[in-house]
C-alpha positions as a printed Julia matrix, in Angstrom:
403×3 Matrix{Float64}:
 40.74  25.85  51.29
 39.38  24.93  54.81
 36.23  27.23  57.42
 34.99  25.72  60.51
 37.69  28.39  61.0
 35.58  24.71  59.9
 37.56  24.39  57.29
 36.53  22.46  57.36
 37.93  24.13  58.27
 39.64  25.94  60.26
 43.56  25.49  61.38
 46.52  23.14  59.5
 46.5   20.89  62.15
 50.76  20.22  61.84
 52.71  20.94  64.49
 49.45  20.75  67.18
 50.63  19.72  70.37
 47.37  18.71  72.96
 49.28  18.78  76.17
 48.25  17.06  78.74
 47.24  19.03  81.8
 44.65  20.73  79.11
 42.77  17.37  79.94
 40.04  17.93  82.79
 40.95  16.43  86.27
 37.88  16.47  87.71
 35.16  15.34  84.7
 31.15  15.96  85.88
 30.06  12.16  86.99
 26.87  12.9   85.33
 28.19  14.72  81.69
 25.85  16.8   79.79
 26.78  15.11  76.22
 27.31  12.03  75.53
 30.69  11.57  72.9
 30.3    9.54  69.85
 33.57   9.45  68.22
 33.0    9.44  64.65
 36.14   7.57  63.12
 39.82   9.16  61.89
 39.8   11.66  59.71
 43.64  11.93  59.07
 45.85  14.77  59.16
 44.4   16.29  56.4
 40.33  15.75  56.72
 38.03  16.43  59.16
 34.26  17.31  59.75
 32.38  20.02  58.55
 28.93  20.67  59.42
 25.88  19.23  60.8
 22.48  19.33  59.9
 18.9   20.0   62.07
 18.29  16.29  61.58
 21.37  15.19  62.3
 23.78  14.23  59.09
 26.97  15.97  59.26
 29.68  16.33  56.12
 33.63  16.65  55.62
 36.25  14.96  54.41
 38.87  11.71  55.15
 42.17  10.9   54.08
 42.08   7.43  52.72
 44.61   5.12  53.41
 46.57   6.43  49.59
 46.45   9.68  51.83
 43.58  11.09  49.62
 41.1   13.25  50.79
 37.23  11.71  50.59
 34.6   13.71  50.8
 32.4   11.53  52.93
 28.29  12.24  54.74
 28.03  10.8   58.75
 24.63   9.49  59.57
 23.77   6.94  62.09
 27.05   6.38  62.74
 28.41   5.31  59.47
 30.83   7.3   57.06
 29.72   7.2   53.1
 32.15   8.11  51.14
 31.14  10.15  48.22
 34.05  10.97  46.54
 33.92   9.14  43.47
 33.65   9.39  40.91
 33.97  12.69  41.54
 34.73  15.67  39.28
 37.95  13.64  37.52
 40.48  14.24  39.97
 41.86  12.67  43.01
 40.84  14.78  45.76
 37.24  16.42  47.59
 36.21  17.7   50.69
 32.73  18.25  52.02
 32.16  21.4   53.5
 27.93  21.79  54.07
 24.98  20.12  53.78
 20.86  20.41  54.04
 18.52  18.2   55.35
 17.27  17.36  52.24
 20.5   15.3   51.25
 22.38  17.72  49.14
 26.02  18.39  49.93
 28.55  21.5   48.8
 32.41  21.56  48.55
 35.22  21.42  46.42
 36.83  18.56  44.44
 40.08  18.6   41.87
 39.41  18.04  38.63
 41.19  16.38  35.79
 42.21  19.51  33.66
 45.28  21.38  36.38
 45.6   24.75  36.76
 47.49  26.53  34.28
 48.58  28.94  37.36
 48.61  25.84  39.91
 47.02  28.07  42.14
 46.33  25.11  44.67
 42.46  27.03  44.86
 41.05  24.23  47.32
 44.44  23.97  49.62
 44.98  20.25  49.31
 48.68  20.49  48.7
 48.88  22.85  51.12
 47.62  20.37  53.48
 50.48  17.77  52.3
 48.27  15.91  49.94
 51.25  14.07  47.48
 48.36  13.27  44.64
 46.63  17.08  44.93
 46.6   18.65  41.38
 46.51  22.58  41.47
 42.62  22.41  40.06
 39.96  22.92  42.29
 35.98  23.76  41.19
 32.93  23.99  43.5
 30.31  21.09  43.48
 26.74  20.08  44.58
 25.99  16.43  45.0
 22.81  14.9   45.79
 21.65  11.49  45.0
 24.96   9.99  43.84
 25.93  13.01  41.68
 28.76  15.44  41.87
 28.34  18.54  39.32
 30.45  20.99  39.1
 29.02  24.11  39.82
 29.77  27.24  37.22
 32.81  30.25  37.82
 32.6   33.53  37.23
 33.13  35.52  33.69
 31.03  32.84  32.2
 32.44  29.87  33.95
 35.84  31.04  32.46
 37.56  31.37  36.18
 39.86  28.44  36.47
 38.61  27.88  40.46
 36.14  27.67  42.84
 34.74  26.46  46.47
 30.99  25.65  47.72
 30.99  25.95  51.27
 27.57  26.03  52.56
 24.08  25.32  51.26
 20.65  26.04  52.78
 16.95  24.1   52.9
 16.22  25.6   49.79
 19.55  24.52  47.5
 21.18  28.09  47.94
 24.6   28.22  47.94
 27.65  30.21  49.11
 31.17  30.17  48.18
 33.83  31.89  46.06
 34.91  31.44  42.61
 37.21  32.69  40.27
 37.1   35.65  37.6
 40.03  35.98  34.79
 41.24  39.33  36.55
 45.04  38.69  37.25
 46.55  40.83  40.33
 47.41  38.76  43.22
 51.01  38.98  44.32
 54.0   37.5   42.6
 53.42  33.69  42.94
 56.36  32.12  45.51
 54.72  28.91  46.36
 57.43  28.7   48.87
 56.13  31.13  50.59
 52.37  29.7   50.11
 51.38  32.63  47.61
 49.66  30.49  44.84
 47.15  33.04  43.44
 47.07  34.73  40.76
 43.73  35.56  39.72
 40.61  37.44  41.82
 38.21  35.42  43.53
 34.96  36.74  44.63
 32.06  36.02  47.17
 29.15  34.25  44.96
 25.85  32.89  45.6
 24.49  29.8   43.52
 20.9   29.89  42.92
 19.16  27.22  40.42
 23.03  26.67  39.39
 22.84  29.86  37.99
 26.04  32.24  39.49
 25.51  35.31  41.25
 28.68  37.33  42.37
 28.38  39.33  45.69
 30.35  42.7   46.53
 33.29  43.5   48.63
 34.16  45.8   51.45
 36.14  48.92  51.35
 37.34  47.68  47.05
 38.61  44.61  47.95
 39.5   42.24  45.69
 39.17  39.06  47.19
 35.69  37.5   49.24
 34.13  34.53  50.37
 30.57  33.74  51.21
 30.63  31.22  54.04
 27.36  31.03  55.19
 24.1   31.33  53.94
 20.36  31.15  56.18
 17.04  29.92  54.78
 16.2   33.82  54.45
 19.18  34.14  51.79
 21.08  35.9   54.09
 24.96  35.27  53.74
 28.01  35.46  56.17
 31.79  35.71  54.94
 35.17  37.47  54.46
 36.64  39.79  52.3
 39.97  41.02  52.19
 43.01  40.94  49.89
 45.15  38.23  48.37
 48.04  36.56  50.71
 49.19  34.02  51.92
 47.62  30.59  53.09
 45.98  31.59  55.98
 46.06  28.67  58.77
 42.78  29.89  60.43
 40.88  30.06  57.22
 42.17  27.58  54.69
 42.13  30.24  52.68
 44.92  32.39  50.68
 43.63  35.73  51.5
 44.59  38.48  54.18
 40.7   38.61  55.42
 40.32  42.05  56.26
 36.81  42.55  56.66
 33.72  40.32  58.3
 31.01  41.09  55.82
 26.83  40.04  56.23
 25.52  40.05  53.0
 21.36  41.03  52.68
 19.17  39.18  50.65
 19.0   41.59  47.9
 23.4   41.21  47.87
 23.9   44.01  50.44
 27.38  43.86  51.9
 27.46  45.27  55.61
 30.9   45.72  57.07
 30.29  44.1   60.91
 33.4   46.24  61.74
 35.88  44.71  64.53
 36.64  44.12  68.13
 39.02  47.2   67.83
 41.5   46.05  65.72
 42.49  47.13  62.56
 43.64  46.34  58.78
 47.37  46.1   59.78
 46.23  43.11  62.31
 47.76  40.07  62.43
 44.8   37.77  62.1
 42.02  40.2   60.58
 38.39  40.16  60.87
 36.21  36.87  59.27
 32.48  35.88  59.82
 32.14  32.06  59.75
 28.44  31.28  60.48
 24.79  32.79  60.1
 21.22  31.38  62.11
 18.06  32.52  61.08
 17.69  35.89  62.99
 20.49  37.44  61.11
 23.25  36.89  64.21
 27.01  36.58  62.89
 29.79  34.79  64.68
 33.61  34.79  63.52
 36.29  36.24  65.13
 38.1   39.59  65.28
 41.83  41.22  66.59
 41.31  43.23  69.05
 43.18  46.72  69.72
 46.41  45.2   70.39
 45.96  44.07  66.65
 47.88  40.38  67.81
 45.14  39.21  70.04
 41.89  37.89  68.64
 38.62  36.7   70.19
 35.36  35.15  68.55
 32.89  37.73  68.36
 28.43  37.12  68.1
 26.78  40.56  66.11
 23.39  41.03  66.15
 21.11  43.08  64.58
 19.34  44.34  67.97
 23.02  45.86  69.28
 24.65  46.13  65.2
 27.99  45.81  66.7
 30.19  42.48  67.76
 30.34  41.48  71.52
 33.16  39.77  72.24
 33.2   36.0   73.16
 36.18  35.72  75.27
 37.88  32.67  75.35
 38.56  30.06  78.67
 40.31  31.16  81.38
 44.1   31.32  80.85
 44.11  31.32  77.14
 44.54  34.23  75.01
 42.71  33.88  71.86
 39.29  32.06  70.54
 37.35  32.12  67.63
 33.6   31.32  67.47
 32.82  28.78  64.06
 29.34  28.09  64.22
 26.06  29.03  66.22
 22.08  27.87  66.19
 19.18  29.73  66.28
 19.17  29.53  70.38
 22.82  31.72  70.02
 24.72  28.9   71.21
 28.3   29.43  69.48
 31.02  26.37  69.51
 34.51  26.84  67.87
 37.75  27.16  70.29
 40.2   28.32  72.26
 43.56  28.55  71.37
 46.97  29.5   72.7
 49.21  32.54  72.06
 51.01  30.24  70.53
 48.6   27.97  68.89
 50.35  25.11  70.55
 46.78  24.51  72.77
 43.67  24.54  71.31
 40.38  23.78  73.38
 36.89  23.31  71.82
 34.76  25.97  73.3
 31.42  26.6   73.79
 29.62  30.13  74.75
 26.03  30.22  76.39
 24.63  33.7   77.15
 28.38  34.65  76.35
 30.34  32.83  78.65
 32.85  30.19  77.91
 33.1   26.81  78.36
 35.82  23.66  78.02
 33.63  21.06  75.84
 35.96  18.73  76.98
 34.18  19.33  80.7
 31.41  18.34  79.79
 31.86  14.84  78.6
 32.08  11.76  80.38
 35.71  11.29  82.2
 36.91   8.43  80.83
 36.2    9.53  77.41
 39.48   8.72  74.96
 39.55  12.03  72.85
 40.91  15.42  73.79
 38.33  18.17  71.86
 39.99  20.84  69.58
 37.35  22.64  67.97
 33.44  22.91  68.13
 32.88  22.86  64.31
 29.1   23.06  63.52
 26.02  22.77  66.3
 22.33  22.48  65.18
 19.09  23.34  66.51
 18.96  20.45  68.85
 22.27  21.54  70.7
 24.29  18.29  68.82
 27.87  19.38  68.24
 29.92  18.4   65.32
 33.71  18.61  65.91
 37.43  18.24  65.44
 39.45  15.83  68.06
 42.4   13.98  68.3
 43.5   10.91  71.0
 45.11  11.62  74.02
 48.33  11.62  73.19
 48.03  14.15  70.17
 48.87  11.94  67.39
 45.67  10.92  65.74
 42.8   13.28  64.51
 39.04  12.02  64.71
 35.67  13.55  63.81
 33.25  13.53  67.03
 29.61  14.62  67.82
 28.72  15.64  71.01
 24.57  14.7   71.76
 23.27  16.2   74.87
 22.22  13.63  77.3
 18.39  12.51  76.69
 18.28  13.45  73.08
């Protein structure tokens, strides 16, 4: 499962083309960031999320075309994927400042409904196992992190974790009800999964909108406040990483509170659905939404002052964005992508209004930026690139000149 949509997640990067007249002609001679390119990530990894003091998280196929979940800080990639929870693949998907990093890791025990829970083979990863169970690591550790109905849920995902070791994710009950399995058409659940807090390793589950059966808690704020999906079982999606139809963007109070943030005008027989990807302190959302049209979708920012989404349209000449992350100053990365999904641009929105990262780096740089993945309180990006030419996928940061 990949986020951001993030996931890690956010899109299967196959079939990607970066063309390139998306490439700026005219660059600013004096760029706003300065572009650290942060190493390959393969076509299966890539970064996650960045921290307020700058360590960012996600995940790197080795060269056995395993994924790693690795940390970035100071320019170095630790790897800390083994030994892991006893199986071959892990991904990385949030982190504090404190050290203490969330995700999802096979284990040695496979699925007995090779549900493929975490996506790797759905990502083309030959040694994936169908096992997948949510972890916390911190100082060298990986622990698995517990299920629902008693830890008896085969699966589970740890996507985000705040300054005080709270964590959101989703994890499995025993309910069966999914559709028929057809892994050829990617429909590998089976069983329920459910939006769930981890506090003091102790499980918490969260409700759904409108009965659904299916949730994820993506997000989480030092208040306890947490961001996420629900919706109904599906598919794999390619903007979430996850196998869910995701119906509904959900903010979930402190005391487990779900609030439907509604949509941009779409509705639940929309192509692409409703999702909330990030949370800041103030209780502002960012995802994206279909609009009326029900095809079209844009990245949306709710707040509590207006209690409704404002659109976040994407740059000029593209139809569709979707916003992945914000900080506490509103500023919202994620990207832009084509009607087609053949173009995708890394986007960011100031006061609402768009902007081509790639524009604001120097113009000789050597990557062409896909998505704005993460972006702390000190304005440093975290993202999702690939070389000029299209072929090759690296993690970058952006760091705003004089930082």
């Amino acid at each position: 499962m990949k986020d951001t949509v993030k996931k890690q997640t956010v899109l299967t990067r196959a079939g990607v083309v970066v063309a390139a007249l998306c490439w700026p002609l005219c660059a600013s001679a004096q760029a706003p960031y300065t572009l650290v390119d942060l190493g390959v990530v393969g076509a299966a990894g890539g970064p996650n999320h960045i921290t307020n003091n700058d360590i960012s998280v996600g995940s790197v196929q080795g060269s056995g075309g395993n994924d790693h979940a690795v940390i970035y800080f100071d320019q170095h990639i630790i790897d800390i994927s083994k030994p892991g929870l006893g199986g071959a693949n892990s991904l990385a998907y949030g982190n504090n400042p404190w050290g203490e990093v969330v995700g999802g890791a096979n284990i040695a025990n496979v699925d007995p409904k090779k549900e493929d829970f975490c996506g790797f083979q759905s990502l083309g990863i030959a040694t994936a196992t169908a096992s997948c169970r949510p972890f916390l690591w911190w100082d060298g550790q990986m622990i698995a992190l517990p299920t629902l109905d008693n830890n008896h849920g085969n699966n589970g995902i740890a996507v985000a974790i705040n300054d005080f070791g709270e964590v959101a994710g989703a994890a499995e009950n025993t309910t069966p009800g999914c559709p028929t399995q057809n892994p050829a058409a990617s429909l590998n659940q089976y069983y329920h999964y459910k939006p769930v807090l981890w506090r003091d390793h102790a499980i918490e589950e969260l409700a759904t909108v409108g009965g659904d059966p299916v949730g994820t808690a993506l997000a989480i704020n030092n208040h306890g406040e947490a961001a996420g999906i629900t919706g109904t079982c599906g598919a794999f999606n390619l903007v979430l990483g996850y196998y869910m139809n995701p119906l509904h963007a959900v903010l979930w109070e402190k005391d487990g509170t779900a609030i439907d943030l509604k949509s941009l005008g779409g509705n639940e027989s929309s192509a692409f659905g409703n999702a909330a990807k990030d949370i800041n302190s103030f209780g502002h959302v960012v995802g994206f939404s279909s609009l009326s049209d029900n095809v079209t979708f844009n990245a949306f920012l709710w707040t509590r002052e207006t209690g409704k989404m404002k659109a976040l349209v994407p740059i000029k000449g593209i139809a569709n964005s979707i916003a992945i992350a914000l900080n506490d100053s509103d500023e919202v990365v994620g990207s832009s992508i084509s009607s087609t999904f053949s173009t995708l641009t890394a986007t960011m929105w100031k006061h609402g209004v768009p902007v081509d990262l790639n524009t604001l780096i120097p113009a000789n740089s050597s990557l062409y930026l896909l998505f704005g993945c993460s972006i702390n309180s000190r304005g440093q990006i975290l993202g999702l690139a690939t070389n000029l030419a299209g072929t090759v996928y690296h993690a970058y940061e952006l760091i705003p000149v004089g930082e």
